[in-house]
N, C-alpha and C positions, 0 to 999 in steps of 0.2 A: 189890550194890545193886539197887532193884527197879528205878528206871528213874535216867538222869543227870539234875542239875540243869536246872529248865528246861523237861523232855518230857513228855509225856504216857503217866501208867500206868494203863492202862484191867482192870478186872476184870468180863468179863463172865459173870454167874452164870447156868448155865444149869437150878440146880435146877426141878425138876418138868416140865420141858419135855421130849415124848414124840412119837413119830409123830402122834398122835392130835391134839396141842394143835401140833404148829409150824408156824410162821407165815414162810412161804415168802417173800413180799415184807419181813419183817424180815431176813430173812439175805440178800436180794436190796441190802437197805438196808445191811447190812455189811460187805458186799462191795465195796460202792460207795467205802463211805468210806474200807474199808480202801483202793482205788485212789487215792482221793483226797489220803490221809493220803500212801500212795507216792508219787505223781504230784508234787505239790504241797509239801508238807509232812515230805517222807520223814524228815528228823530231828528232830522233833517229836514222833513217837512213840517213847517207850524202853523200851514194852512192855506187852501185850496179855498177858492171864491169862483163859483160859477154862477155865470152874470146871464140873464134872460133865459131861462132853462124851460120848453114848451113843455107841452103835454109827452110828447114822444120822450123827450130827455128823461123825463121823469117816470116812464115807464122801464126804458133799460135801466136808469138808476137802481130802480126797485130790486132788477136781477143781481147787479153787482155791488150794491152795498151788502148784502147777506154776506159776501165772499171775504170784504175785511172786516180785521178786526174793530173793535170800540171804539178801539184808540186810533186808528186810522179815520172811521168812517164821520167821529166827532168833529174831524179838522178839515173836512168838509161844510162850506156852506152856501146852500143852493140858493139863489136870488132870482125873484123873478124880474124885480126893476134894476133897473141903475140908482133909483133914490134908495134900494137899501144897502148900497157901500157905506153910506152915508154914517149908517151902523157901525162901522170898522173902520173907514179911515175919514181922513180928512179929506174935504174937495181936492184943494192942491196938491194932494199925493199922487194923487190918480192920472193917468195919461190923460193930455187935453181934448181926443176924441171923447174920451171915457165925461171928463167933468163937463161937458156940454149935455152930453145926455142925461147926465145924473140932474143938471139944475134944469133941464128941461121937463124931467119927471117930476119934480117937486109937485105934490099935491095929488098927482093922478095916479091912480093902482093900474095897474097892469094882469090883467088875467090871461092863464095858459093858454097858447094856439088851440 
């Protein structure tokens, strides 16, 4: 299932966003909530999907998963294509910007920026 009855399935799309374009006080903002979602809320969330995640994404990840816990940091899952929702949901679930790119990706891997 993508998330239980009830929680919150957050997919956060990070197409087009690059050194150049990211926005430091957004992930600042992410980070936050993600605490807050833990702190507060911890089973509420039943899972976070971050869609295109480059090399940089993947290096703050590194700093900020240490800070949650297991059980938070499990119901995260980082994607580097669009064809791997494909894992989790159905085409038609997905917003129509989203299922173009996903059946666009079909067959091709996508490696980090």
């Amino acid at each position: 299932p993508v998330a239980a009855p009830g929680t919150l399935c957050v997919l956060y799309d990070r197409h087009g966003v690059t050194r150049k374009n990211f926005d430091l006080s957004l992930f600042q903002a992410t980070v936050k909530v993600a605490g807050i979602l833990q702190d507060y809320y911890a089973e509420r969330l039943g899972a976070m999907y971050i869609l295109e995640a480059n090399w940089f994404y993947w290096a703050l990840w590194k700093v900020v998963a240490p800070l949650l816990t297991e059980k938070t940091r499990s119901k995260f899952h980082i994607l580097n294509s669009p064809a791997e929702l494909e894992t989790y949901f159905e085409v038609s679930q997905l917003p129509p910007e989203i299922q173009e790119r996903v059946r666009g990706a079909r067959g091709r891997t996508r490696s980090p920026d």
